[in-house]
C-alpha positions as CSV (number, residue, x, y, z in Angstrom):
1,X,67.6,68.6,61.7
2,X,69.8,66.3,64.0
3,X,73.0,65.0,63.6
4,X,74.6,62.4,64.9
5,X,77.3,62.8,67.3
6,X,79.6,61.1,69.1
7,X,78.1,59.0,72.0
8,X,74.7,59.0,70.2
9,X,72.9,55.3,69.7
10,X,72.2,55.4,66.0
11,X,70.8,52.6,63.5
12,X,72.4,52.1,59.9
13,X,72.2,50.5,57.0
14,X,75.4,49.4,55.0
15,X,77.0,47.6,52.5
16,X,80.9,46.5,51.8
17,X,82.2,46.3,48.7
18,X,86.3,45.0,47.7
19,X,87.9,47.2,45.3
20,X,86.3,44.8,42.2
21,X,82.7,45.7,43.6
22,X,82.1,42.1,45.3
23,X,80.2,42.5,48.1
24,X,81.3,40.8,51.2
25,X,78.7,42.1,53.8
26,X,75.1,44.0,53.8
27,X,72.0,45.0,56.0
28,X,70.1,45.9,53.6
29,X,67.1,43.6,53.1
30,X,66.9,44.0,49.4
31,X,70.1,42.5,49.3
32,X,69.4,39.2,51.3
33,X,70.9,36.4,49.4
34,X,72.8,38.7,46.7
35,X,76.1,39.1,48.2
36,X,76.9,34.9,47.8
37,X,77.9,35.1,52.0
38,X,76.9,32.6,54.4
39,X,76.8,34.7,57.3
40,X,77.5,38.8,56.4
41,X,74.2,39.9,58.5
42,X,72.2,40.6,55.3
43,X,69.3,38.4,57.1
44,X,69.6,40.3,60.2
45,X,68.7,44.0,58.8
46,X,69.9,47.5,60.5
47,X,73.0,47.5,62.4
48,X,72.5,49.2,65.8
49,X,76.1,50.9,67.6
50,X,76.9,53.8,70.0
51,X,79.2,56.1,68.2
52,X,83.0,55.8,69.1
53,X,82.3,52.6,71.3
54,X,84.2,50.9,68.5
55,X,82.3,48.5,67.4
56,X,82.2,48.6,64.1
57,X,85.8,50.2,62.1
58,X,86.7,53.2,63.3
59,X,86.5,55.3,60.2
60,X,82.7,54.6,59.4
61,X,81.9,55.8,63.2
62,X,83.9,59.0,62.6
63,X,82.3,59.7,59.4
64,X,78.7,59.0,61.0
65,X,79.4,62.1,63.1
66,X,77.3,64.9,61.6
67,X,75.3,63.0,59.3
68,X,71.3,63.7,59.6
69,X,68.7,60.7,59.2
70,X,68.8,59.9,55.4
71,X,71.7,61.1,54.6
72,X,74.0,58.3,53.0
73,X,78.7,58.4,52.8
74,X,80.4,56.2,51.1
75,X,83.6,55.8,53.8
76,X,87.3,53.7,51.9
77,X,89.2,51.3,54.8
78,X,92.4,50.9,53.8
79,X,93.7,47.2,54.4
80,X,95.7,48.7,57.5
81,X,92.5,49.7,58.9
82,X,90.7,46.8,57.8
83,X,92.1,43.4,58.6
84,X,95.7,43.9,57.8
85,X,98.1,42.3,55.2
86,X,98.1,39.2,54.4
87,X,100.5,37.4,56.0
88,X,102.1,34.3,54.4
89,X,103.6,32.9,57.8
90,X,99.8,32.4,59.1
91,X,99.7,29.4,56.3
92,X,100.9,26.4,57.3
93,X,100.1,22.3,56.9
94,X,99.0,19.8,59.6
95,X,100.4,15.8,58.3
96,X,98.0,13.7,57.7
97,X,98.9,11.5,61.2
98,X,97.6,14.1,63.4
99,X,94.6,15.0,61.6
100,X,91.5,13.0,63.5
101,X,90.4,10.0,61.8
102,X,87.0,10.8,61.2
103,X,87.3,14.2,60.0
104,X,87.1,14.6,56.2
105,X,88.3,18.6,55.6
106,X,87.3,19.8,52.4
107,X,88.9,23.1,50.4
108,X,87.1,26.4,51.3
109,X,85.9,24.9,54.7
110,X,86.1,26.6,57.5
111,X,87.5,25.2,60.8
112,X,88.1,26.4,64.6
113,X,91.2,25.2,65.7
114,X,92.5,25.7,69.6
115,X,96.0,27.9,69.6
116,X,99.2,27.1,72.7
117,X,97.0,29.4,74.8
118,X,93.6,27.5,74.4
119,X,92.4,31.2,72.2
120,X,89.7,29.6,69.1
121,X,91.6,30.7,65.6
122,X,89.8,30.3,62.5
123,X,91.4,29.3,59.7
124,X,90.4,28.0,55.9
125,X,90.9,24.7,54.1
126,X,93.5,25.7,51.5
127,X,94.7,22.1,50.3
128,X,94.0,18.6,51.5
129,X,96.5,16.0,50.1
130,X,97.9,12.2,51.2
131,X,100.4,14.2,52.9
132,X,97.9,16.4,55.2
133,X,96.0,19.7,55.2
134,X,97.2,23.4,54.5
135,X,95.7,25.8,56.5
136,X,95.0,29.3,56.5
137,X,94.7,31.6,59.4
138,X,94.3,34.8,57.9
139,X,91.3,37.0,58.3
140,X,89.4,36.3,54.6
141,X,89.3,39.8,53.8
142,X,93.6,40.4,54.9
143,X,95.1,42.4,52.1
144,X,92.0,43.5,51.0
145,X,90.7,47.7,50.8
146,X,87.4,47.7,52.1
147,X,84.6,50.5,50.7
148,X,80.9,50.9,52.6
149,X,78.1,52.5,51.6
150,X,77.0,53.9,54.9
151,X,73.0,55.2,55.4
152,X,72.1,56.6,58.7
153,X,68.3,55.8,59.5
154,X,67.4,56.6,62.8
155,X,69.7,58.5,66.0
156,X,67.9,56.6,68.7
């Protein structure tokens, strides 16, 4: 039976779980509209990656090497390894007189902002007060351990 290795063009199925069993992200199908995500590819199906291109975390492309077609891991990132600690110095507030007039921010919204260096930065509505916004640039899932249930179905 083949085994995936690295360099070899494989299609997977997965799904992330934090440490309290929430899933944040899932191909599978059957899970379309379960996870409470907007946009965690659970409408798009398989996930299709060359094996130590790096593009998906490290750890789950090191423990597809070897699998067979079937065969399913369940693979731990460690925040680390995931999207790093959350850092309190990546919150901060914008006064009211430089936010735009018609823009009406609401908590939980998401926003693209433009850094010094014209680079796009996500951040997340925290607060919105008379005295301006607070804003949060940290990755969503910063501080958090990450655990997927990996299933390798095809080595293209």
């Amino acid at each position: 039976m083949a085994q995936a290795q690295k360099g070899s063009r494989v299609r997977i199925d997965f799904t992330g779980t934090l440490e309290d069993g929430t899933v944040f992200d899932t191909t599978r199908k059957e899970g379309s509209g379960d996870c409470g995500c907007d946009d965690c590819g659970c409408d798009e199906g398989p996930m299709e990656l060359v094996i130590g291109e790096d593009s998906f975390f490290t750890l789950i492309e090191e423990a597809l090497v070897g699998m067979a077609v079937g065969e399913k891991k369940t693979v731990s990132i460690p925040t680390e390894e995931a999207f790093g600690d959350y850092d309190e110095e990546k919150v901060f507030t914008i006064p009211s007189d430089q936010i735009p007039a018609d823009m009406s921010p609401e908590v939980g919204q998401e926003l693209e902002l433009t850094d010094e260096d014209d680079e796009a930065v996500m951040v997340t509505v925290l607060e919105v007060d008379e005295d301006g916004i607070t804003l949060d640039a940290n990755h969503p899932l910063a501080g958090e351990n990450l655990s997927y249930e990996v299933e390798l179905l095809e080595i293209l």
